[in-house]
Backbone as a chain_set.jsonl record, in Angstrom:
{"seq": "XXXXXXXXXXXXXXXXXXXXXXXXXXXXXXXXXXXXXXXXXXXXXXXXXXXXXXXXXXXXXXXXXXXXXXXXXXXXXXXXXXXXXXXXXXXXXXXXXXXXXXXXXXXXXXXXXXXXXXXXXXXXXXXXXXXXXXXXXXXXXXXXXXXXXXXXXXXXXXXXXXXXXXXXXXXXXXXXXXXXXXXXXXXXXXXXX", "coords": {"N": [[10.356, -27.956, -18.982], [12.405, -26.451, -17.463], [10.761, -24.333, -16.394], [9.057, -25.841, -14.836], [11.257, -26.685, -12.712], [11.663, -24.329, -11.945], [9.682, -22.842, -11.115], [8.982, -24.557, -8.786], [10.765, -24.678, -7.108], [10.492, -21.475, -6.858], [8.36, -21.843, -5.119], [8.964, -23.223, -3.045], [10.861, -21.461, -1.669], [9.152, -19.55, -0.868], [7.741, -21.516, 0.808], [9.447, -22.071, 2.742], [10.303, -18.973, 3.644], [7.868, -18.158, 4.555], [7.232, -19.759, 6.763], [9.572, -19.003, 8.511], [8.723, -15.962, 9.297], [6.703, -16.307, 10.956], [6.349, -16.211, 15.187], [6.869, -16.432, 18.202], [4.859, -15.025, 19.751], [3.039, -13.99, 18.598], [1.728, -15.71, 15.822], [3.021, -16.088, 12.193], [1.371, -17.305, 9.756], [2.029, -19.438, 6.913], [0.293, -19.996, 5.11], [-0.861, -16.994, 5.306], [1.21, -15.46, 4.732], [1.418, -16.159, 1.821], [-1.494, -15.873, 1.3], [-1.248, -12.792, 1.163], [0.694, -11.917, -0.388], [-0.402, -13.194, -2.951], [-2.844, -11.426, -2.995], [-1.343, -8.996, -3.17], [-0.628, -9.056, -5.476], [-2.929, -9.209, -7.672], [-4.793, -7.021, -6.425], [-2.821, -4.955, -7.993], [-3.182, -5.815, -10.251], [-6.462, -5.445, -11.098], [-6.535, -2.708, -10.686], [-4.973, -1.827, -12.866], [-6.331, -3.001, -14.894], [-8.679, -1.638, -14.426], [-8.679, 1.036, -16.009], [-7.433, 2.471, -18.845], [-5.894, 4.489, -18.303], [-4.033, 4.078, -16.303], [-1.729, 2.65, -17.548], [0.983, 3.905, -17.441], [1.959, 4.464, -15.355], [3.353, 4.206, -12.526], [3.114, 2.029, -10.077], [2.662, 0.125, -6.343], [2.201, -2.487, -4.409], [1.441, -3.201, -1.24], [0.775, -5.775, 1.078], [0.021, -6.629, 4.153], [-1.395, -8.601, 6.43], [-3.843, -8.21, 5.657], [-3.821, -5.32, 5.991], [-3.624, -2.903, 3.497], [-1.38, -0.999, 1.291], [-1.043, 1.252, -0.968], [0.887, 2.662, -3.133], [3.274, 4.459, -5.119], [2.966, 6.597, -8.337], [0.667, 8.331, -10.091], [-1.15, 9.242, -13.356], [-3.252, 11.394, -12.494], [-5.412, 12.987, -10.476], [-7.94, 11.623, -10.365], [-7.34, 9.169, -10.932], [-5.886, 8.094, -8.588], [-7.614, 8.205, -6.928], [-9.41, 6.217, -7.385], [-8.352, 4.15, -7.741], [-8.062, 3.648, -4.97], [-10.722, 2.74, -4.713], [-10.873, 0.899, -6.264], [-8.994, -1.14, -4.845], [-10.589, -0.991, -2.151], [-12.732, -2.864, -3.045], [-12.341, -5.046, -3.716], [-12.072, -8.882, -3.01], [-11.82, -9.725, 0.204], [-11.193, -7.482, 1.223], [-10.535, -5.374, 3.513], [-12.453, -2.209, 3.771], [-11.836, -0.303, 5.156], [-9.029, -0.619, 5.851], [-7.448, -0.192, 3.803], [-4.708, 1.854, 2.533], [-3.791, 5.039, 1.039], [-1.357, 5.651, -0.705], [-0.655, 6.978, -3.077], [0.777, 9.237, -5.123], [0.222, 12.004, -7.135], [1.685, 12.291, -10.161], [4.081, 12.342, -12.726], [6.29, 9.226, -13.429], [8.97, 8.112, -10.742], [12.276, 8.206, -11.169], [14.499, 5.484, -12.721], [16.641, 5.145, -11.097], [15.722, 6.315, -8.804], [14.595, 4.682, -7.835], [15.895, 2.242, -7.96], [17.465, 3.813, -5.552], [15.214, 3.591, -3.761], [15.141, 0.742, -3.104], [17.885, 0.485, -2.425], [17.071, 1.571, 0.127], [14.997, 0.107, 1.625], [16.795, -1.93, 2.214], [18.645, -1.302, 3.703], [17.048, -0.697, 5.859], [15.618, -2.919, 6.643], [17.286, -4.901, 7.333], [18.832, -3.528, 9.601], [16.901, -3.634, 11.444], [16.161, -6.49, 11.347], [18.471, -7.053, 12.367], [17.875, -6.233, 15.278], [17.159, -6.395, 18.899], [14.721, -5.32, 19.769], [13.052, -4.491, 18.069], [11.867, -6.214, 16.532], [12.073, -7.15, 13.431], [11.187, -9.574, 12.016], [8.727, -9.539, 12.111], [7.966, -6.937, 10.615], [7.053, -5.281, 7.863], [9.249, -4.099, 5.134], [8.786, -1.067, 3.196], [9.942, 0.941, 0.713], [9.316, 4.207, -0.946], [10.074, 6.715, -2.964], [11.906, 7.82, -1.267], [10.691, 7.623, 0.921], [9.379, 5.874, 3.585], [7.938, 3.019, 4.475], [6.614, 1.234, 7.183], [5.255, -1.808, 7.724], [3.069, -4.091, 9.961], [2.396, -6.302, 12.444], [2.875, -5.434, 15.609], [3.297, -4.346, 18.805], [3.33, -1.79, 20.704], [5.364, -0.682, 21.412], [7.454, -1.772, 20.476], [7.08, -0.949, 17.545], [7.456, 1.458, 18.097], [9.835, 0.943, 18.747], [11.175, -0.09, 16.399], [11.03, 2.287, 14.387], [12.998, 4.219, 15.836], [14.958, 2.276, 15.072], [14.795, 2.469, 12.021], [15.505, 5.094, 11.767], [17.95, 5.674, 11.859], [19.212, 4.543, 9.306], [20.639, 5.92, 6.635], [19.517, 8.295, 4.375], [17.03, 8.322, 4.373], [13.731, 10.333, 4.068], [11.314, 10.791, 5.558], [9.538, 8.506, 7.453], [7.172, 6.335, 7.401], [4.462, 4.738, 9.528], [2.511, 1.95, 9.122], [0.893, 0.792, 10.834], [-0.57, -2.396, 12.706], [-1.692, -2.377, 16.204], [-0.911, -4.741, 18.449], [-1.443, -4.893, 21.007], [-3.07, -2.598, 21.73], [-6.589, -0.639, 21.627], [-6.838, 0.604, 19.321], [-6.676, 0.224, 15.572], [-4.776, 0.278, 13.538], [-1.855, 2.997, 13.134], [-1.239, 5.548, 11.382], [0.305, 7.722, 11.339], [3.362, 9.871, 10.498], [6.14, 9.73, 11.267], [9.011, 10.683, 11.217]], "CA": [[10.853, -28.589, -17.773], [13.018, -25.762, -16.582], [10.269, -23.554, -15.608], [8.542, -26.659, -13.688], [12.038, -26.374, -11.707], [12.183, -22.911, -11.45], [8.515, -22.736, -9.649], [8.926, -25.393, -7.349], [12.163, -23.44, -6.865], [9.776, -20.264, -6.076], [7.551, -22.236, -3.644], [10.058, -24.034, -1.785], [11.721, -20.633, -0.981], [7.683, -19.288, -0.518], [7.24, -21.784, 2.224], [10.764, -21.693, 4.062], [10.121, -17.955, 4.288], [6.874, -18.034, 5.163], [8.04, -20.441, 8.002], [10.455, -17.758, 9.046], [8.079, -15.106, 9.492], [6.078, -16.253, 12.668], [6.976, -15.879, 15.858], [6.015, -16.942, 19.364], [4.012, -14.11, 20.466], [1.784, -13.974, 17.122], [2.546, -16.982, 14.0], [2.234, -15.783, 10.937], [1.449, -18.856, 9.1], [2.68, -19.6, 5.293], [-0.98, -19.316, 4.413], [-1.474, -15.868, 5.138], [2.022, -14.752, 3.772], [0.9, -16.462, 0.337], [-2.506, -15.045, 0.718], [-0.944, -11.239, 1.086], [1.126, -11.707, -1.844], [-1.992, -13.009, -4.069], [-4.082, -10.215, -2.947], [-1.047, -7.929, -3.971], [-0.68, -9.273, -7.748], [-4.398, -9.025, -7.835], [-5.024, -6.025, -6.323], [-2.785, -4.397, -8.754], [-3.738, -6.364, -11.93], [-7.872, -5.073, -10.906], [-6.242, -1.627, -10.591], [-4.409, -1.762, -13.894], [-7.41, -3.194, -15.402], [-9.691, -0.468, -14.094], [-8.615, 2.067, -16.982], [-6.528, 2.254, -19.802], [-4.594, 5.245, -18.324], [-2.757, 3.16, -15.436], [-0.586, 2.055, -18.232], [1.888, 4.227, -17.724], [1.554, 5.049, -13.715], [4.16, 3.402, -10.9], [1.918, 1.136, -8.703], [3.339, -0.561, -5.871], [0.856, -2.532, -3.577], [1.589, -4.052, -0.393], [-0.04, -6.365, 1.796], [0.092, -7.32, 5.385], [-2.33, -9.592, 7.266], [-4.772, -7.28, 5.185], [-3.827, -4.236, 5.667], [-3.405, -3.039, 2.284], [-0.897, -0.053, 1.395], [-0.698, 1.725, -2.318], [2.286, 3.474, -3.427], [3.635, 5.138, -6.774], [3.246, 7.472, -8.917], [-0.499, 8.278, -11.063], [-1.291, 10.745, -13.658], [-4.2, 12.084, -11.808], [-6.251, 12.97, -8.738], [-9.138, 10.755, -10.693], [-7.2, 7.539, -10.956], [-5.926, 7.855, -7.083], [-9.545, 7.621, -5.91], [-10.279, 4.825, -8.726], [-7.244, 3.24, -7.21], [-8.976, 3.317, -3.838], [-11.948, 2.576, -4.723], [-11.277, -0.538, -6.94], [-9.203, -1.699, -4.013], [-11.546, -1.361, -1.2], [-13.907, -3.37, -3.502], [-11.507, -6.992, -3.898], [-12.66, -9.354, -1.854], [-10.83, -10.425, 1.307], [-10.334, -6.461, 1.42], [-11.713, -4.615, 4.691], [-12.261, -0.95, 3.02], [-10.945, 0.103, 6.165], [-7.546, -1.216, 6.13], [-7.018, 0.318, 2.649], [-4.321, 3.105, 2.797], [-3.502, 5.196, -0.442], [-0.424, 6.482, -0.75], [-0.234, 7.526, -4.2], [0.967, 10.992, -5.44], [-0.117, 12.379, -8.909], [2.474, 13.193, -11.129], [4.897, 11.092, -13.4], [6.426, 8.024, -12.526], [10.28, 8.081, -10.896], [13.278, 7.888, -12.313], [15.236, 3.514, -12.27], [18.059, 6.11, -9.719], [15.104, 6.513, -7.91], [13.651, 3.258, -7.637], [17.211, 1.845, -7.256], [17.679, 4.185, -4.171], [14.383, 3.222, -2.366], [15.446, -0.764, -3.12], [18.889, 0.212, -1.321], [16.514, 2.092, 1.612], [14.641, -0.987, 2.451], [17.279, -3.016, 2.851], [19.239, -1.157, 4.857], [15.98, -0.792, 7.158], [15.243, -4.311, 7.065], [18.695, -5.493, 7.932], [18.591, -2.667, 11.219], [15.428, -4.02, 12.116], [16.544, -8.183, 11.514], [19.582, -7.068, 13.76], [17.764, -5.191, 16.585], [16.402, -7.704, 19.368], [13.633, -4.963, 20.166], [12.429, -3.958, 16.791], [10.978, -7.502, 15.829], [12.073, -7.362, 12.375], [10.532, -10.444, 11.193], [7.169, -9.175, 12.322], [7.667, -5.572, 10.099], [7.218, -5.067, 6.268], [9.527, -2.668, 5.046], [8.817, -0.805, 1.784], [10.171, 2.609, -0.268], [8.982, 5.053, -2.325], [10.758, 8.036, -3.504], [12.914, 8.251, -0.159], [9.803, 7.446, 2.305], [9.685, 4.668, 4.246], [6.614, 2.687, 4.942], [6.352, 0.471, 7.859], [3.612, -2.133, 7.85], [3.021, -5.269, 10.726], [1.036, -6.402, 13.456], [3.448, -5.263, 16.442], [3.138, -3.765, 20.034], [3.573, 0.134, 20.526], [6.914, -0.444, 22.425], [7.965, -2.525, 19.101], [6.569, 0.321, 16.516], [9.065, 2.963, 18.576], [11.919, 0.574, 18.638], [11.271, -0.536, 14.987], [10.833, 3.736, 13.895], [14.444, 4.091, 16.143], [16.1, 1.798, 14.147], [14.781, 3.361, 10.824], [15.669, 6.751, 11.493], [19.646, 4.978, 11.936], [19.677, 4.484, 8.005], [20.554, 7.031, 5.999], [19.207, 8.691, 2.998], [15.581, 8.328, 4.32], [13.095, 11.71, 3.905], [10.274, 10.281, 6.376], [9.037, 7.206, 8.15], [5.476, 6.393, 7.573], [4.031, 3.797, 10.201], [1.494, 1.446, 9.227], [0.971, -0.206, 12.226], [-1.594, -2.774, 13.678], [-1.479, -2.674, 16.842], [-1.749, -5.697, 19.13], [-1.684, -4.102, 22.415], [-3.84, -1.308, 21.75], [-7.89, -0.754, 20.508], [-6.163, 1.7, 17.83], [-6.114, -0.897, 14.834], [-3.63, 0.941, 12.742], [-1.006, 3.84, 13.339], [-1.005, 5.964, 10.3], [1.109, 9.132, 11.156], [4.528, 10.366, 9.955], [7.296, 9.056, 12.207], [10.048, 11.405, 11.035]], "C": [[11.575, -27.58, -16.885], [11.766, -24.217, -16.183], [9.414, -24.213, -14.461], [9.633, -26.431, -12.266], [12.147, -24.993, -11.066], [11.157, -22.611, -10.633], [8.341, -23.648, -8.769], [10.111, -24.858, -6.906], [11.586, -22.769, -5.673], [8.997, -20.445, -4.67], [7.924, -22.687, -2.714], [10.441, -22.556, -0.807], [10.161, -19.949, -0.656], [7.428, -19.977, 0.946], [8.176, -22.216, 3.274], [10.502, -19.925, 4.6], [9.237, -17.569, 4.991], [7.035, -18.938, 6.894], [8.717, -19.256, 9.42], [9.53, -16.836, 9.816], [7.013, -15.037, 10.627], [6.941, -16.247, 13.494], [5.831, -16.073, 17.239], [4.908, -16.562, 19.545], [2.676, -14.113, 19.529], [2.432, -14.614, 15.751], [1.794, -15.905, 13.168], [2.194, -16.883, 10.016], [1.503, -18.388, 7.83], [1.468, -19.387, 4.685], [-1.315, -18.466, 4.238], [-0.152, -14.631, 4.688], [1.637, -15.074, 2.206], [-0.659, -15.694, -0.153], [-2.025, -13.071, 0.624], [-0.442, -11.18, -0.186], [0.996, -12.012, -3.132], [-2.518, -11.987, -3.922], [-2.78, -9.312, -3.744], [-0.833, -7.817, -5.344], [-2.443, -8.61, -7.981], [-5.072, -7.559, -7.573], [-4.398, -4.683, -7.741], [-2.923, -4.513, -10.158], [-5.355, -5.238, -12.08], [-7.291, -3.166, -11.274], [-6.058, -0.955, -11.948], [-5.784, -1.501, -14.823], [-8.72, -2.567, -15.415], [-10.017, 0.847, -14.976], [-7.529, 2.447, -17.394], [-5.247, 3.263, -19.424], [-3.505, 4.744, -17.106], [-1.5, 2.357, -16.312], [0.686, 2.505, -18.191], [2.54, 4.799, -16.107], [2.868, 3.6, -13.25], [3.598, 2.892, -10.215], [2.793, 0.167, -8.053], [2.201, -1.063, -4.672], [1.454, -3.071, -2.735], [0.481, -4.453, 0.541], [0.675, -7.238, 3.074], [-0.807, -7.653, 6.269], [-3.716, -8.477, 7.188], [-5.244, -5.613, 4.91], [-3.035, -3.752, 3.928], [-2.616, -0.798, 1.984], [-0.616, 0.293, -0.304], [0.387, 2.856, -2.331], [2.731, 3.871, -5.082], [3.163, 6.418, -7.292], [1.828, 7.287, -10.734], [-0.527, 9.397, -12.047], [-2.472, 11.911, -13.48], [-4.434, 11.915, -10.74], [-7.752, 11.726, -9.091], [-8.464, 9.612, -10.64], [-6.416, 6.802, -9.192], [-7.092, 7.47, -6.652], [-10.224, 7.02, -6.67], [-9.467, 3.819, -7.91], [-8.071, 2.571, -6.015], [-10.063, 2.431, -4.004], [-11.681, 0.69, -5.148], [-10.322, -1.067, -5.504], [-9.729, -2.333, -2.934], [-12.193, -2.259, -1.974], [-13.458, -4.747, -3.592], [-12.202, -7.61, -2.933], [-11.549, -9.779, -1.081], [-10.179, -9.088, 1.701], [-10.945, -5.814, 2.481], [-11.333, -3.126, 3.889], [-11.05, -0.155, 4.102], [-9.376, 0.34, 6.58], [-7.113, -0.768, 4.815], [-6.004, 1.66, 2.589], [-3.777, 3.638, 1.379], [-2.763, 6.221, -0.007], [0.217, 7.469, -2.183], [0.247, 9.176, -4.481], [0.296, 10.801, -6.751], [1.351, 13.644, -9.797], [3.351, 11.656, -12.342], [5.935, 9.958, -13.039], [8.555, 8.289, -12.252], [11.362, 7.795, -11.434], [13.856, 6.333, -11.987], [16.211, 4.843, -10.995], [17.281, 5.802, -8.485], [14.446, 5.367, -6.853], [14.805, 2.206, -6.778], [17.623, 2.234, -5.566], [16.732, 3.596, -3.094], [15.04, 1.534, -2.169], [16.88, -0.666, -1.96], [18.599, 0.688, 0.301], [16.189, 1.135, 2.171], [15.394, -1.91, 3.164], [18.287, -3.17, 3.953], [18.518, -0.694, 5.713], [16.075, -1.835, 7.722], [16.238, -5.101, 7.499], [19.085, -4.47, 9.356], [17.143, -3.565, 11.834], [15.455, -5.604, 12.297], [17.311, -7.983, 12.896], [19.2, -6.174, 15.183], [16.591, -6.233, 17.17], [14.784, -7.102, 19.968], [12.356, -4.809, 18.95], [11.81, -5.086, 16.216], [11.301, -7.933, 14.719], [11.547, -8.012, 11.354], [9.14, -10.235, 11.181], [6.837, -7.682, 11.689], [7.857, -5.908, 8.543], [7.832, -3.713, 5.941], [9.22, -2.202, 3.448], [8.801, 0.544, 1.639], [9.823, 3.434, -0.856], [9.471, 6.545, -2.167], [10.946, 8.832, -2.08], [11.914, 8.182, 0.93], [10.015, 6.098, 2.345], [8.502, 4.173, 4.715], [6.924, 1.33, 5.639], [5.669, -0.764, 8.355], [4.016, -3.837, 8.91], [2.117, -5.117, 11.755], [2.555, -6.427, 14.867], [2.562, -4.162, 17.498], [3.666, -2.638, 19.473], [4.892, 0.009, 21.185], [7.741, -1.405, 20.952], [8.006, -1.4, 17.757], [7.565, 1.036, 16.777], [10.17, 2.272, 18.113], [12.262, 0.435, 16.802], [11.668, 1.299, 13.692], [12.163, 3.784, 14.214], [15.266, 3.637, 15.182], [15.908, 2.112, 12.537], [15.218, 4.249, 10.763], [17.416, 6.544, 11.477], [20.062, 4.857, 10.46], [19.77, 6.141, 7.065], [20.244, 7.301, 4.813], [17.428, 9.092, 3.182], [15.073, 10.188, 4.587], [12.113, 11.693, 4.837], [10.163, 9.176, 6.44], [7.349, 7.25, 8.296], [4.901, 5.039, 8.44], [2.573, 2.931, 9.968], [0.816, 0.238, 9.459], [-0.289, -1.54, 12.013], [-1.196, -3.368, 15.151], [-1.418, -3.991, 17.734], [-1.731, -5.848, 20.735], [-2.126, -3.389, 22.881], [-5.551, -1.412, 21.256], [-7.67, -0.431, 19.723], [-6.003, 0.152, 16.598], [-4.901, -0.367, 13.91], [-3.478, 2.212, 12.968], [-0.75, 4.317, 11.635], [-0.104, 7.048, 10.249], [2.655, 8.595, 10.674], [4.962, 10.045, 11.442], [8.469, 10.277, 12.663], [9.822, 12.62, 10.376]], "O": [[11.466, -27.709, -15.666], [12.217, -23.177, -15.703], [9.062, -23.617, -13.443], [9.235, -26.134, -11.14], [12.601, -24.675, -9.968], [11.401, -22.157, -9.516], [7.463, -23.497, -7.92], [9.946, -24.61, -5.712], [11.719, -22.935, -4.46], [8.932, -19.756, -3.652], [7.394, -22.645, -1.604], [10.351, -22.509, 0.42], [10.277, -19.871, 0.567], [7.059, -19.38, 1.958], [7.868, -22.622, 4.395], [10.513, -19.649, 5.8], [9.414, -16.802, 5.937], [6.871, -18.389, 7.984], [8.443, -18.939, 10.578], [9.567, -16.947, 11.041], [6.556, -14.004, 11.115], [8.132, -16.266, 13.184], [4.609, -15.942, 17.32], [3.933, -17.314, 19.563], [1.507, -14.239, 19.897], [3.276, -14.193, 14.959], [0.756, -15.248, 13.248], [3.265, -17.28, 9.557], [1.16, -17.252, 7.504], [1.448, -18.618, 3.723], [-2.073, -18.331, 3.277], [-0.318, -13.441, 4.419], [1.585, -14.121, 1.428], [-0.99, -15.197, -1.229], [-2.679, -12.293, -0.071], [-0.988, -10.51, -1.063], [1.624, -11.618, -4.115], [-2.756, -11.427, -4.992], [-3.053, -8.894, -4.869], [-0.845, -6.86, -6.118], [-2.768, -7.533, -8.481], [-5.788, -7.025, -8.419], [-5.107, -3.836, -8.285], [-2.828, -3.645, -11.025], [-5.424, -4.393, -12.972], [-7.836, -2.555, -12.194], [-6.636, 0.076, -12.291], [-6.221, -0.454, -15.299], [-9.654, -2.837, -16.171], [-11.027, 1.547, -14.9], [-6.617, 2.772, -16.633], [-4.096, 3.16, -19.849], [-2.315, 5.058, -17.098], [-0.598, 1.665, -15.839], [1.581, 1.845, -18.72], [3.548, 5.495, -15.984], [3.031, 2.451, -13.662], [3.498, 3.618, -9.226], [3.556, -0.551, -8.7], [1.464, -0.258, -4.103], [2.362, -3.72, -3.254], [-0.505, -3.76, 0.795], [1.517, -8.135, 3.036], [-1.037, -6.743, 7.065], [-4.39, -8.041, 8.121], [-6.105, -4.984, 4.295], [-2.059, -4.305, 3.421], [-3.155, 0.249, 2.345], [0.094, -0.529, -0.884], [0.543, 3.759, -1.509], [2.248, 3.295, -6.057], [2.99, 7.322, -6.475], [1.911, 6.649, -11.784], [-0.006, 10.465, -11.724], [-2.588, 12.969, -14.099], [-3.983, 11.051, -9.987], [-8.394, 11.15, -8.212], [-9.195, 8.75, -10.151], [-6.395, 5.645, -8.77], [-7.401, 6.438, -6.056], [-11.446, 7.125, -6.772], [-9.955, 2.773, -7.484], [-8.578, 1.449, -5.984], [-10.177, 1.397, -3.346], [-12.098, -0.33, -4.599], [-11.16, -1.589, -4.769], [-9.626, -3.515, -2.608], [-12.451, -3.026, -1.046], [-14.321, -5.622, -3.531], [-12.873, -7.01, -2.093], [-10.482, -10.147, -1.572], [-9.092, -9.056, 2.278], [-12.155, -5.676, 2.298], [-10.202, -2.889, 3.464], [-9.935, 0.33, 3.911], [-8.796, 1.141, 7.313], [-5.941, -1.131, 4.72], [-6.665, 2.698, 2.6], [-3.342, 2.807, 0.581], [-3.04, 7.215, 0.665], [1.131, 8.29, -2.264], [-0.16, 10.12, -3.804], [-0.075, 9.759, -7.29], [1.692, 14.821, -9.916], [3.1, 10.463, -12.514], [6.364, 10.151, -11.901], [9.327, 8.545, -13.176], [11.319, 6.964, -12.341], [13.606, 5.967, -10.838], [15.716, 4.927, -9.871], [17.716, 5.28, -7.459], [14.036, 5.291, -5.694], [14.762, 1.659, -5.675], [17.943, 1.462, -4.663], [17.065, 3.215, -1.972], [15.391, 1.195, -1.039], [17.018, -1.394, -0.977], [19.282, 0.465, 1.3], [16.771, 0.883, 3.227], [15.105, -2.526, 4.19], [18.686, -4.084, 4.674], [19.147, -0.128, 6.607], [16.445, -2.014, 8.883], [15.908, -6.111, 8.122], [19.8, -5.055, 10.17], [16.889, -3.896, 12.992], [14.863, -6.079, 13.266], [17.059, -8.425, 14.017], [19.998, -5.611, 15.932], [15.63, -6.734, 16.585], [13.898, -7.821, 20.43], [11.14, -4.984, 19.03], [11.112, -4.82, 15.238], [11.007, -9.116, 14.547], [11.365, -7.589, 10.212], [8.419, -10.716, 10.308], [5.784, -7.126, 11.999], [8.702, -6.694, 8.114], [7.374, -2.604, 6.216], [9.436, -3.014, 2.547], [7.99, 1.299, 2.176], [10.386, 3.234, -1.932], [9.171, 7.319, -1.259], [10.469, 9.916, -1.743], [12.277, 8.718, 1.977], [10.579, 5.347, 1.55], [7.902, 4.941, 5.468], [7.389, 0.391, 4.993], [5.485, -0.757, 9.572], [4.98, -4.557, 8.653], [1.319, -4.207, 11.98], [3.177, -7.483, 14.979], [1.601, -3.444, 17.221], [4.203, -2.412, 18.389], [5.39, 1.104, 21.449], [8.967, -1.306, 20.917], [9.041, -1.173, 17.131], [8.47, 1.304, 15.985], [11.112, 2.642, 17.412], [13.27, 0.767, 16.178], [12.301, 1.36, 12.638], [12.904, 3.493, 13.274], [16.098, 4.291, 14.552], [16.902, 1.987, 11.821], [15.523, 4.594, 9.622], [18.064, 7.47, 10.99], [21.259, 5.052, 10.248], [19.018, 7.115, 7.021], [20.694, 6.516, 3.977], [16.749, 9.831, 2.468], [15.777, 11.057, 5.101], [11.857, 12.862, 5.13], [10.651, 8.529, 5.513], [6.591, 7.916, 9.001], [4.965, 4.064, 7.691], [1.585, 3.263, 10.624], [0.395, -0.74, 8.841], [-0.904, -1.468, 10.95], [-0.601, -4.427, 15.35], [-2.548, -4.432, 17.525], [-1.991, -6.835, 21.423], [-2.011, -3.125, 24.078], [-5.788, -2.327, 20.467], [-8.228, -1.037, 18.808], [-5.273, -0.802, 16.865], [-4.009, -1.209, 13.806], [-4.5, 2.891, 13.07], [-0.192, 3.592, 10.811], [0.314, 7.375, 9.138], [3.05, 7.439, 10.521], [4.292, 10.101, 12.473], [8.771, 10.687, 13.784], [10.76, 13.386, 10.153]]}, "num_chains": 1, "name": "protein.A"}
């Protein structure tokens, strides 16, 4: 009985946030926050499940209105471009929109992990409180002192949203991974900082 409460718990607060997260200019409806954060269990279960040596690898997947962003820490250059690969291949995945951020080496230290967790949030709390930066329309996420950007914002939103990142401290780079919706460019992949 108390895990029946505890996931209607999870979904309640699933579809108040999802709520949250649109916005005049472009909704993001509760459907397609729930479908991002299926595809990202999934994506990295398929990943996992791809070969026995991801057992011991850092994988961090994110997902925003399909764009799909990998992060962590592999013990090769062969299971990065397995990574890829089995992603592009999910369904509901455009290959396109696949970005792989992985490094190859061994996986960070909890200090480390701890620090990016306190990066995001003092992004994502600059970026809630800044009336240019959109906040609710950016995904922020960490890895070993980078900063990855991901939403469907304007190019005058992207700057202000980069601005108010570069305001937190501790960060090493700002990685932008945009979609535009003011531009043909569908995604902004460069270094920020």
């Amino acid at each position: 009985m108390k895990t029946f409460w505890t996931s209607t718990a999870l979904l309640a607060c699933l579809v108040f946030i999802g709520g949250c997260a649109g916005t005049q200019e472009r909704p993001r409806s509760t459907g397609a926050l729930i479908d991002d954060n299926i595809l990202e269990v999934a994506i990295e279960r398929e990943i996992r499940a791809s070969d026995e040596a991801y057992k011991g690898a850092h994988l961090v997947v994110a997902v925003y209105d399909g764009v799909v962003l990998l992060l962590g820490q592999v013990p090769s250059e062969q299971l990065k471009t397995q990574a890829t690969a089995v992603a592009e291949a999910m369904y509901k995945v455009d290959p396109e929109k696949v970005h792989n951020h992985l490094t190859v080496g061994g996986p960070i230290s909890m200090l480390a992990r701890t620090n990016d967790g306190w990066l995001t949030t003092k992004v994502k709390t600059r970026l809630l409180a800044s009336e240019a930066a959109k906040g609710l329309r950016v995904k922020v996420i960490s890895e070993n002192g980078v900063v990855y950007l991901l939403g469907a914002v304007t190019a005058a939103e992207a700057d202000a949203a980069v601005v108010e990142a570069q305001k937190a401290f501790g960060i090493q780079r700002i990685v932008k991974v945009f979609q535009y919706t003011d531009r043909d460019r569908d995604t902004d992949l460069e270094p920020a900082l």
